[in-house]
VEXDREN-2710 file (C-alpha; in Angstrom, 1 decimal):
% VEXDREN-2710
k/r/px/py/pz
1/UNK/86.8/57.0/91.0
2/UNK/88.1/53.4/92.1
3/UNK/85.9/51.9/94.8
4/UNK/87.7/48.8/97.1
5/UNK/86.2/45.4/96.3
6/UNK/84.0/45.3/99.1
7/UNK/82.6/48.9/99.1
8/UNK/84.3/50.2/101.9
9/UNK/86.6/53.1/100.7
10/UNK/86.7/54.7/96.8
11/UNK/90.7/55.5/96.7
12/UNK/92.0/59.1/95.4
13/UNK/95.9/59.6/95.2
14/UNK/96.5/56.4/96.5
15/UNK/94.5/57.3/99.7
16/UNK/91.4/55.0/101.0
17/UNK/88.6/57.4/102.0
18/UNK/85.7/55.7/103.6
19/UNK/82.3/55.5/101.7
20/UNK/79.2/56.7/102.4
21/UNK/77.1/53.8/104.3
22/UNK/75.1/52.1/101.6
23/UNK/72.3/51.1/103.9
24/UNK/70.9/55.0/104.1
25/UNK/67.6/54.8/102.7
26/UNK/68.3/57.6/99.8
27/UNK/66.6/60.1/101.0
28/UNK/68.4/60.2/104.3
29/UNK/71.3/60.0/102.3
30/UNK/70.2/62.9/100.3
31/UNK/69.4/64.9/103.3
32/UNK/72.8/64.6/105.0
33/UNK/74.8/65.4/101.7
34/UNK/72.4/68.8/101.2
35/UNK/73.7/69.3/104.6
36/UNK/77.6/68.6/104.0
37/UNK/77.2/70.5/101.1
38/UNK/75.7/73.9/102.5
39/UNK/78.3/73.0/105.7
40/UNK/81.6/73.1/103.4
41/UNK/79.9/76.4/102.0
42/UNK/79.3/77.9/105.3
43/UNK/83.4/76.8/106.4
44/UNK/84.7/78.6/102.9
45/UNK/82.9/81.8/103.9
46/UNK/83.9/81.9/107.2
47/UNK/87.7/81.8/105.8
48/UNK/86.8/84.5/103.2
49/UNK/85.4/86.8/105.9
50/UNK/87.9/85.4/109.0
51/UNK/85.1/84.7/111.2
52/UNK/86.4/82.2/113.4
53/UNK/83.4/81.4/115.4
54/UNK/81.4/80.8/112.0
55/UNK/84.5/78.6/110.7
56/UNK/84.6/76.2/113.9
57/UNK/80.2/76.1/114.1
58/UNK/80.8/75.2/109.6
59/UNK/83.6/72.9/110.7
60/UNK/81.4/71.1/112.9
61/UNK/78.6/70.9/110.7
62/UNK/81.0/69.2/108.1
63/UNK/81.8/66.7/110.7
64/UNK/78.3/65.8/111.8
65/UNK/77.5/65.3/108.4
66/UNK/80.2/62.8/107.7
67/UNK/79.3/60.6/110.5
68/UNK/75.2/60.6/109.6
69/UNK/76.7/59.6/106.2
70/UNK/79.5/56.7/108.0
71/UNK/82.4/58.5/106.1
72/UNK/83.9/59.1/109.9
73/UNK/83.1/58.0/113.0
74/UNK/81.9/54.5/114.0
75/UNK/82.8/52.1/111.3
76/UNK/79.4/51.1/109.3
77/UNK/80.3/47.6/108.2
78/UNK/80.3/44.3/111.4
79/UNK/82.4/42.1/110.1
80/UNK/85.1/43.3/112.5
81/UNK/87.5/44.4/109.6
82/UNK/89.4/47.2/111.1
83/UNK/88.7/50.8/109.4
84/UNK/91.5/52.1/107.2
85/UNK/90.1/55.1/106.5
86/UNK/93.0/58.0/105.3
87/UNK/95.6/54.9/104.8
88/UNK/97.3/54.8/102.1
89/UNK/96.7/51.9/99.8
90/UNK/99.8/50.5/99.8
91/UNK/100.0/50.2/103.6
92/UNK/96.7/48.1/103.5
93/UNK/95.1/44.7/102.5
94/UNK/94.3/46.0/99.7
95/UNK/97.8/46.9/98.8
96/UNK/98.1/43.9/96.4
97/UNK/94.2/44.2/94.7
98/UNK/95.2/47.6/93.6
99/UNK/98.7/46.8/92.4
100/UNK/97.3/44.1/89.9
101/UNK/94.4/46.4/88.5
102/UNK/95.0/50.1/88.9
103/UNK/99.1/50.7/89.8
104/UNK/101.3/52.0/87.1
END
């Protein structure tokens, strides 16, 4: 996995994905993955048995996780940056840091 410089996003595909926040004390951290874990569980069910009311509650337990953990919602870092979250790399200030070390 290639992580931006600062921490922000680790890049798959060419596509920045936000990190998890690294201020979490770990076992909050912990707590929220168990939770995005048994969540992305519960939404593959509900498409195996067609349950749409259990896909949208699983679907919004993913999302709930992800913002406890800062991948979505509200941007973790202050410096004012702007979130590029689901850019692709290319289309981003880090367009030239990933050129020189990782594009083929």
């Amino acid at each position: 996995m290639i992580n931006t410089p600062d921490g922000r996003y680790f890049i798959v595909k060419g596509q920045l994905w936000r990190s998890t926040n690294p201020a979490l004390e770990e076992d909050e951290r912990q707590r929220w993955v168990n939770a995005l874990m048994d969540a992305r569980r519960a939404v593959k069910a509900a498409k195996a048995s067609g349950d749409a009311s259990a896909l949208k509650d699983a679907r919004r337990d993913v999302q709930q996780a992800k913002v406890a953990l800062g991948e979505r919602g509200p941007i973790w870092w202050s410096d004012g940056s702007p979130d590029f979250n689901r850019c692709q790399v290319k289309n981003t200030p880090y367009a030239g840091w990933f050129e020189k070390h990782f594009d083929t």
